[in-house]
PDB file of N, CA, C and O in Angstrom, chain B, residues numbered from 101:
ATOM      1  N   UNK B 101      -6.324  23.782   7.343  1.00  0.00           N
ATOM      2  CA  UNK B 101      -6.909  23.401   6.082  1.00  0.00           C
ATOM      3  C   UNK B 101      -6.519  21.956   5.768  1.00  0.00           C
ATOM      4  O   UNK B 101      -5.336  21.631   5.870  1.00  0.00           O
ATOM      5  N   UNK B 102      -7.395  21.120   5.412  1.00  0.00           N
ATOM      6  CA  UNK B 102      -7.389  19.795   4.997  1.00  0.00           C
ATOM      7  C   UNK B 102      -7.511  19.639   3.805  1.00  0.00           C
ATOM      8  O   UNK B 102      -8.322  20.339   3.199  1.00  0.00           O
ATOM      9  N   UNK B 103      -6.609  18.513   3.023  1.00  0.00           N
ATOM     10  CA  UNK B 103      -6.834  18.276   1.497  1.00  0.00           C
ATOM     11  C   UNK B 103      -7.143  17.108   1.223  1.00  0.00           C
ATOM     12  O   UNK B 103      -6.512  16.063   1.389  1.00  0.00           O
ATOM     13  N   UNK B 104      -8.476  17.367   0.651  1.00  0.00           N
ATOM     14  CA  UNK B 104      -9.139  16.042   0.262  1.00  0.00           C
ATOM     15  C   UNK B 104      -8.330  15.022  -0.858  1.00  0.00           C
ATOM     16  O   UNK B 104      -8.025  15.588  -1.908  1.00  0.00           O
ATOM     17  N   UNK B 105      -8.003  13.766  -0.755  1.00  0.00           N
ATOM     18  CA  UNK B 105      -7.263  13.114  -1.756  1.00  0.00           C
ATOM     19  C   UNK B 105      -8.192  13.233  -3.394  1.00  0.00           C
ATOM     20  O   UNK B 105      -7.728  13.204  -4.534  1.00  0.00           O
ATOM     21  N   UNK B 106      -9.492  13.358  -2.979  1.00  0.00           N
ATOM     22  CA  UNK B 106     -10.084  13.395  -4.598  1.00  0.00           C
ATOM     23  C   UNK B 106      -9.448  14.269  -5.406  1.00  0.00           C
ATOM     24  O   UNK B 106      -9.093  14.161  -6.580  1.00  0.00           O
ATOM     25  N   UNK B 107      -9.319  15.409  -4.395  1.00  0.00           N
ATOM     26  CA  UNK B 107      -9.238  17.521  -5.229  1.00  0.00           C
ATOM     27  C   UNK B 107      -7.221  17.198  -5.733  1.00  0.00           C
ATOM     28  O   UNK B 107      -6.678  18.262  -6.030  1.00  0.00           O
ATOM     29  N   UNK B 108      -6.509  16.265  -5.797  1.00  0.00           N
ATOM     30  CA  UNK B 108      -5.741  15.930  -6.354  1.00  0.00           C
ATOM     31  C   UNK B 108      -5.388  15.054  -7.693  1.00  0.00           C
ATOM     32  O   UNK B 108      -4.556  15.138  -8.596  1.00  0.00           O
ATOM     33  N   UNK B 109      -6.466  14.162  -7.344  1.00  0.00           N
ATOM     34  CA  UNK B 109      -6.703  13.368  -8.766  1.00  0.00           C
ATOM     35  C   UNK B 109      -6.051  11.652  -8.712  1.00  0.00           C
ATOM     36  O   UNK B 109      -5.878  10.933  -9.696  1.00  0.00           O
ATOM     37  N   UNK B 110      -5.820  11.354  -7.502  1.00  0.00           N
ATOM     38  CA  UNK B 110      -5.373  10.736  -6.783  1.00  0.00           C
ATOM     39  C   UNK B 110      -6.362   9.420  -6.673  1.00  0.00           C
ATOM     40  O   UNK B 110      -7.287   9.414  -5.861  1.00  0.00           O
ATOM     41  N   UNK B 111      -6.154   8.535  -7.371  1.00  0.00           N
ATOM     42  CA  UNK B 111      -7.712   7.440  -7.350  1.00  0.00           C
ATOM     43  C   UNK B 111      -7.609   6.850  -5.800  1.00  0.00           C
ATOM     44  O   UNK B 111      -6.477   6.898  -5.319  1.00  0.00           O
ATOM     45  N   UNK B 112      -8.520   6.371  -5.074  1.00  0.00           N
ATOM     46  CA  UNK B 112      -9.174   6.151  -4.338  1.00  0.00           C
ATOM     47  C   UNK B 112      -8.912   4.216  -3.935  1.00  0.00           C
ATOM     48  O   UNK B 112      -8.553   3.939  -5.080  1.00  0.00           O
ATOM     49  N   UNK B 113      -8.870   3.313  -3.447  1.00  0.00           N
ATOM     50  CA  UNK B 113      -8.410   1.842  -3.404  1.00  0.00           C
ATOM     51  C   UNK B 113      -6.693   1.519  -2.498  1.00  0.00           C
ATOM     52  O   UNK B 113      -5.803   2.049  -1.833  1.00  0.00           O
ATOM     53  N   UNK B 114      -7.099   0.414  -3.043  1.00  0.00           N
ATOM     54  CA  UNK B 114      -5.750  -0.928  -2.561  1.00  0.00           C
ATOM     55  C   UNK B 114      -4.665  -0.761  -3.953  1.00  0.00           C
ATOM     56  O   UNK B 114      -4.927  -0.597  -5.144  1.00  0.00           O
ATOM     57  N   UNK B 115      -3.650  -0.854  -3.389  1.00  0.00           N
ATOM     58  CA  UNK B 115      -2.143  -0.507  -4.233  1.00  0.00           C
ATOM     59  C   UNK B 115      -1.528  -1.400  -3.849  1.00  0.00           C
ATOM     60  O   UNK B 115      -1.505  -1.608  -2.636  1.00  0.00           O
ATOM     61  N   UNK B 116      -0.631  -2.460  -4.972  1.00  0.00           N
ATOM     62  CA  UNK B 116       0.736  -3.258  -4.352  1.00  0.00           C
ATOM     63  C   UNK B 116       1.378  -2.468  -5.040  1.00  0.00           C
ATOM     64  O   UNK B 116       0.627  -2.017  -5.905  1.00  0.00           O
ATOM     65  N   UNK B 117       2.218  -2.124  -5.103  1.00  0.00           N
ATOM     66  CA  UNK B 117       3.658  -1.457  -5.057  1.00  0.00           C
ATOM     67  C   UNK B 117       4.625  -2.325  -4.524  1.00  0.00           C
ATOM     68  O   UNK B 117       4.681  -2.549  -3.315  1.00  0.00           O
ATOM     69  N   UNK B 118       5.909  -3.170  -5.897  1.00  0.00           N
ATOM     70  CA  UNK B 118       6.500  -3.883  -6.010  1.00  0.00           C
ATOM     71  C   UNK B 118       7.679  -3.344  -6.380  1.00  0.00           C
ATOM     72  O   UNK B 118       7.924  -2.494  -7.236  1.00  0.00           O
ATOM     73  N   UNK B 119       8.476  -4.010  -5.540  1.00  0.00           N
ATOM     74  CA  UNK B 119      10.011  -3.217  -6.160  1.00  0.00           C
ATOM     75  C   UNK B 119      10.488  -4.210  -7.236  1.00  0.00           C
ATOM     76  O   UNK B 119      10.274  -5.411  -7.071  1.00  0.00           O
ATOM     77  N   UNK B 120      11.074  -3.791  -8.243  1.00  0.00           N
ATOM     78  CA  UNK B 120      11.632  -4.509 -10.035  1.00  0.00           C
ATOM     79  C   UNK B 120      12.560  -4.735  -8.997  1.00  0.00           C
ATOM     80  O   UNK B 120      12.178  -5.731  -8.382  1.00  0.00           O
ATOM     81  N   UNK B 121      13.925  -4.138  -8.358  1.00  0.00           N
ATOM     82  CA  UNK B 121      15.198  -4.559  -7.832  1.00  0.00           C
ATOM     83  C   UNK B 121      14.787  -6.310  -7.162  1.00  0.00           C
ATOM     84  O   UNK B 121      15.048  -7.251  -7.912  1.00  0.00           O
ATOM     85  N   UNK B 122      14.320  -6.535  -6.123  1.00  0.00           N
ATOM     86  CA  UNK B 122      14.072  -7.205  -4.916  1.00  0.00           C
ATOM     87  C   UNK B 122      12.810  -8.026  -5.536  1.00  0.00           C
ATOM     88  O   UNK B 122      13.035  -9.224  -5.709  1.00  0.00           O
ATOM     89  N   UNK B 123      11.879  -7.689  -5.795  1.00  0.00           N
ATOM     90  CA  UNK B 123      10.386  -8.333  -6.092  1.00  0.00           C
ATOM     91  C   UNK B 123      10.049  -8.276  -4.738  1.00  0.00           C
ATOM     92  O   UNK B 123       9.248  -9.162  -4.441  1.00  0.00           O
ATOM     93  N   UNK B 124      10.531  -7.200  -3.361  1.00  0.00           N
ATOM     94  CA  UNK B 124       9.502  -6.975  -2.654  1.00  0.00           C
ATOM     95  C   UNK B 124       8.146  -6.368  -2.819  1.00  0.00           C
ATOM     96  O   UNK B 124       7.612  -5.888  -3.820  1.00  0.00           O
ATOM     97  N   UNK B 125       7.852  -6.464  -1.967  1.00  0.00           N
ATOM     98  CA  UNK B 125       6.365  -5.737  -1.296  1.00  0.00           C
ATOM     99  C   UNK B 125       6.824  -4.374  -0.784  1.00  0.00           C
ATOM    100  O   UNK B 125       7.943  -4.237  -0.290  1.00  0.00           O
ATOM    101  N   UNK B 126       6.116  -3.551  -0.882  1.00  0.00           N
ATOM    102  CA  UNK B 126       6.258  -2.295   0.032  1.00  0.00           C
ATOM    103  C   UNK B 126       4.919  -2.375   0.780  1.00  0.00           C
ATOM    104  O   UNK B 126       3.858  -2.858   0.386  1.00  0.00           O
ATOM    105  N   UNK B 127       5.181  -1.856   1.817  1.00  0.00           N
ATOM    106  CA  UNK B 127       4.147  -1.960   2.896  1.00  0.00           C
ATOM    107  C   UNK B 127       4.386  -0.708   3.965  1.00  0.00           C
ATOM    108  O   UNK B 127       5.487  -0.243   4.261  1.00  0.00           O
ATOM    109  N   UNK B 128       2.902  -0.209   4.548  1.00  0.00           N
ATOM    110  CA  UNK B 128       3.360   0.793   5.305  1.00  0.00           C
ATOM    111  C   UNK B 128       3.425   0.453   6.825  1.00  0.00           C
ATOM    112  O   UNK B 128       2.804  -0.608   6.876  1.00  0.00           O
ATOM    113  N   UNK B 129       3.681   0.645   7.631  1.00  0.00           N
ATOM    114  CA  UNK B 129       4.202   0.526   9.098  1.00  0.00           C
ATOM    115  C   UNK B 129       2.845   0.388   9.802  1.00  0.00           C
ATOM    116  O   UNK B 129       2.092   1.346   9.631  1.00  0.00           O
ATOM    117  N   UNK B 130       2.440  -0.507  10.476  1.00  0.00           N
ATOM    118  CA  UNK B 130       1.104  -0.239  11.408  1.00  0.00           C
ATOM    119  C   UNK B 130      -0.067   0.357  10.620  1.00  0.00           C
ATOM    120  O   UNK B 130      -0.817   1.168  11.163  1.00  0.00           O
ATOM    121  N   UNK B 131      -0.265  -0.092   9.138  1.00  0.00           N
ATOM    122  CA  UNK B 131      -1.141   0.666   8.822  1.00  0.00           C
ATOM    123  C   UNK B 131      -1.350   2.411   8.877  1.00  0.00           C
ATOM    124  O   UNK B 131      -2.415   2.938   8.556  1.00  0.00           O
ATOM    125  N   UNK B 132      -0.278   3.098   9.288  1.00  0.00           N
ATOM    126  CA  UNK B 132      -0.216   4.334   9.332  1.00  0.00           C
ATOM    127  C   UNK B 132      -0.653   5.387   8.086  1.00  0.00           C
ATOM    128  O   UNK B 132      -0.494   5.072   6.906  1.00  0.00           O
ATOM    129  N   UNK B 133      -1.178   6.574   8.474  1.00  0.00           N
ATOM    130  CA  UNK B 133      -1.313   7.676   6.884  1.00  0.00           C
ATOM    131  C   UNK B 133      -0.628   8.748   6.971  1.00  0.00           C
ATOM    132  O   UNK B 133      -0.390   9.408   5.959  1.00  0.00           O
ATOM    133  N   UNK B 134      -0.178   9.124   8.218  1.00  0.00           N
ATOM    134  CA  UNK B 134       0.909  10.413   8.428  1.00  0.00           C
ATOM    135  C   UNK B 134       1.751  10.499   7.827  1.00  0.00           C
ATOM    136  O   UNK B 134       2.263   9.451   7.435  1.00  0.00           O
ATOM    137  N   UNK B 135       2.437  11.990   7.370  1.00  0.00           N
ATOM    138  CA  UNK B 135       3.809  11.743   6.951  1.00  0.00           C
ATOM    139  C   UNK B 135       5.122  11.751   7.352  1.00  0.00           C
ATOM    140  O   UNK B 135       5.510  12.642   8.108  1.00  0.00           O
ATOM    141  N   UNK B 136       5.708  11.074   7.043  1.00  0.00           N
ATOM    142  CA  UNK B 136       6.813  10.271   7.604  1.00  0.00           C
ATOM    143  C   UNK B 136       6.724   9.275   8.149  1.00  0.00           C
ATOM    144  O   UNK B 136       7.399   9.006   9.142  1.00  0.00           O
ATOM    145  N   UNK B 137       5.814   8.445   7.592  1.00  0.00           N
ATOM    146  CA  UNK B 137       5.560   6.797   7.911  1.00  0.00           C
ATOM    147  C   UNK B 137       6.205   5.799   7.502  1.00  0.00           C
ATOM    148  O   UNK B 137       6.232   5.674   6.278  1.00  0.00           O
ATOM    149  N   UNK B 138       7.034   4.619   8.442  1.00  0.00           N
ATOM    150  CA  UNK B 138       8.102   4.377   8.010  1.00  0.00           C
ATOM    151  C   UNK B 138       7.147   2.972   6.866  1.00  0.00           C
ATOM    152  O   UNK B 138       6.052   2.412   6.917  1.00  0.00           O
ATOM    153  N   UNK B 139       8.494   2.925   5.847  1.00  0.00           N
ATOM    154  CA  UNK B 139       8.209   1.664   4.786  1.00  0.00           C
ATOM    155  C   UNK B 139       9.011   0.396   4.888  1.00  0.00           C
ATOM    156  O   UNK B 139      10.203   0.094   4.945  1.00  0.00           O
ATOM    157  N   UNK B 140       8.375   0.062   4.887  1.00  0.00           N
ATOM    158  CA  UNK B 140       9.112  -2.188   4.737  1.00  0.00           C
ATOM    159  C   UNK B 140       8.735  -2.836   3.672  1.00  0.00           C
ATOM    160  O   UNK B 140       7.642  -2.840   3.106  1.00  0.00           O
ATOM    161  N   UNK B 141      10.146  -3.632   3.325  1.00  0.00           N
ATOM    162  CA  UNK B 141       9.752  -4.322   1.979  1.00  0.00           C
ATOM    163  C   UNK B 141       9.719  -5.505   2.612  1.00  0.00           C
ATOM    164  O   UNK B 141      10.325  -5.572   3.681  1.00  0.00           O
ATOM    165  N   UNK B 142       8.989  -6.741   2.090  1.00  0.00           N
ATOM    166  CA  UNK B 142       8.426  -7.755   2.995  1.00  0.00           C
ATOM    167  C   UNK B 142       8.287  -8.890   1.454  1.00  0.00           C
ATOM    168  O   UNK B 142       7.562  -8.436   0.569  1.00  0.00           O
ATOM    169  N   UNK B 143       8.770  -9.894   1.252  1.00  0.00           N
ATOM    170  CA  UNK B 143       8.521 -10.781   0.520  1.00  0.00           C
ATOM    171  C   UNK B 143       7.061 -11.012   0.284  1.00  0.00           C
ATOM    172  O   UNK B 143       6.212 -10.982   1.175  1.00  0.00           O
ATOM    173  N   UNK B 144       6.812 -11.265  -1.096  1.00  0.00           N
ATOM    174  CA  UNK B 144       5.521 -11.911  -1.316  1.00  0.00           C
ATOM    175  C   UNK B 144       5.398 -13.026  -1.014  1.00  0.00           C
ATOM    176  O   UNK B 144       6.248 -13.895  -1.211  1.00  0.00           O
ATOM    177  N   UNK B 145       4.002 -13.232  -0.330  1.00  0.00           N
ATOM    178  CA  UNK B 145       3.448 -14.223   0.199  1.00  0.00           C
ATOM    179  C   UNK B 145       2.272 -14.706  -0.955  1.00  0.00           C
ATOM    180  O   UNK B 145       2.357 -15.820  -1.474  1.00  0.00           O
ATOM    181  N   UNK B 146       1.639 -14.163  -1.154  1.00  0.00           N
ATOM    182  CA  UNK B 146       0.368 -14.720  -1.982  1.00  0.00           C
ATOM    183  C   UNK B 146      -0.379 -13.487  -3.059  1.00  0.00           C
ATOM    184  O   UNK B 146      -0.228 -12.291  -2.806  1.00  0.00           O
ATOM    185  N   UNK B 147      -0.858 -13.767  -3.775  1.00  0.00           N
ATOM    186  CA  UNK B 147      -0.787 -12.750  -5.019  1.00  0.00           C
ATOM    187  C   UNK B 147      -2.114 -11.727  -4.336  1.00  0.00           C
ATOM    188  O   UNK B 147      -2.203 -10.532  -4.615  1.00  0.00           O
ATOM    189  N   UNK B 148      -3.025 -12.403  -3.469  1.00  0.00           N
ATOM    190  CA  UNK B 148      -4.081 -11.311  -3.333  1.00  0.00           C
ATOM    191  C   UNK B 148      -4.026 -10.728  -1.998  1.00  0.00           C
ATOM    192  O   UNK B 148      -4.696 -11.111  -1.038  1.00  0.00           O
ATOM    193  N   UNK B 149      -3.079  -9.660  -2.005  1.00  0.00           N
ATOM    194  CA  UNK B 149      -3.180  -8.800  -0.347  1.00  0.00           C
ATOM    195  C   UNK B 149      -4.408  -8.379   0.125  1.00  0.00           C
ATOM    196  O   UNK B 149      -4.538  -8.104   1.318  1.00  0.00           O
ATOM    197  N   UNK B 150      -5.291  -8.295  -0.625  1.00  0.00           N
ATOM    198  CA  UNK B 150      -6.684  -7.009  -0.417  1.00  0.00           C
ATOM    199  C   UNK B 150      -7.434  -8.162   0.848  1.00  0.00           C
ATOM    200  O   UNK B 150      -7.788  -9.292   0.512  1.00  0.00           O
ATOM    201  N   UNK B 151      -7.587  -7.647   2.305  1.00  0.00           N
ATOM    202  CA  UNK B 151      -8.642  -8.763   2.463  1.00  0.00           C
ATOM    203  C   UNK B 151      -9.718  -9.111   1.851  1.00  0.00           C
ATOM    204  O   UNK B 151     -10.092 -10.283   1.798  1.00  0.00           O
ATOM    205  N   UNK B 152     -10.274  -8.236   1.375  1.00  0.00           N
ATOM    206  CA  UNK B 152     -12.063  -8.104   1.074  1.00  0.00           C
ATOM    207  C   UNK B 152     -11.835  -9.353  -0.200  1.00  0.00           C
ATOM    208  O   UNK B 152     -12.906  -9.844  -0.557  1.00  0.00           O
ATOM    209  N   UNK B 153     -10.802  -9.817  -0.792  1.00  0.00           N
ATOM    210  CA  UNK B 153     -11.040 -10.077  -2.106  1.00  0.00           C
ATOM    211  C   UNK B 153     -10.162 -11.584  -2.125  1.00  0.00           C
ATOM    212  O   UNK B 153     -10.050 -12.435  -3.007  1.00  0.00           O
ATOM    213  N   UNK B 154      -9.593 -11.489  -0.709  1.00  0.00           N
ATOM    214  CA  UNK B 154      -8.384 -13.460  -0.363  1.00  0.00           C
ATOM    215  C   UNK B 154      -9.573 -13.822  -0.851  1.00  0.00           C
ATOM    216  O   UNK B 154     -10.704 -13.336  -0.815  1.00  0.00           O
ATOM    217  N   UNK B 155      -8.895 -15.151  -1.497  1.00  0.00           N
ATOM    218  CA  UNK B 155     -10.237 -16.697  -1.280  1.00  0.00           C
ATOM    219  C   UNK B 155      -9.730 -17.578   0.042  1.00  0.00           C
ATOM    220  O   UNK B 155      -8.551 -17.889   0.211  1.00  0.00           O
ATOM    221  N   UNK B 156     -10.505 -17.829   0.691  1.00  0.00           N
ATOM    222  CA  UNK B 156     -10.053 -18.338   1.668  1.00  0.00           C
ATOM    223  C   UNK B 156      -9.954 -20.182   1.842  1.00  0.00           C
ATOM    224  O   UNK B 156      -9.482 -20.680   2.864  1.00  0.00           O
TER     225      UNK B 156
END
């Protein structure tokens, strides 16, 4: 059985998730969705992560 992320309530998009401690980044490993995917906090570089939406 598979669970759809909608049937949770769970919105749908791009997330930064910033740590208050550090002012890292959280980021997931290789792009991974499994669980137990490892996390890295990674300095900010530039305010717009989303590709679709950099100005280039």
């Amino acid at each position: 059985m598979t669970a759809d992320l909608q049937t949770f309530g769970f919105p749908t998009g791009y997330f930064v998730i910033r740590s208050v401690a550090t002012s890292r980044l959280w980021d997931v490993e290789g792009d991974e969705i499994e669980d137990g995917t490892e996390i890295a906090l990674w300095p900010e570089k530039e305010k717009s992560l989303v590709e679709s939406i950099k100005i280039l």
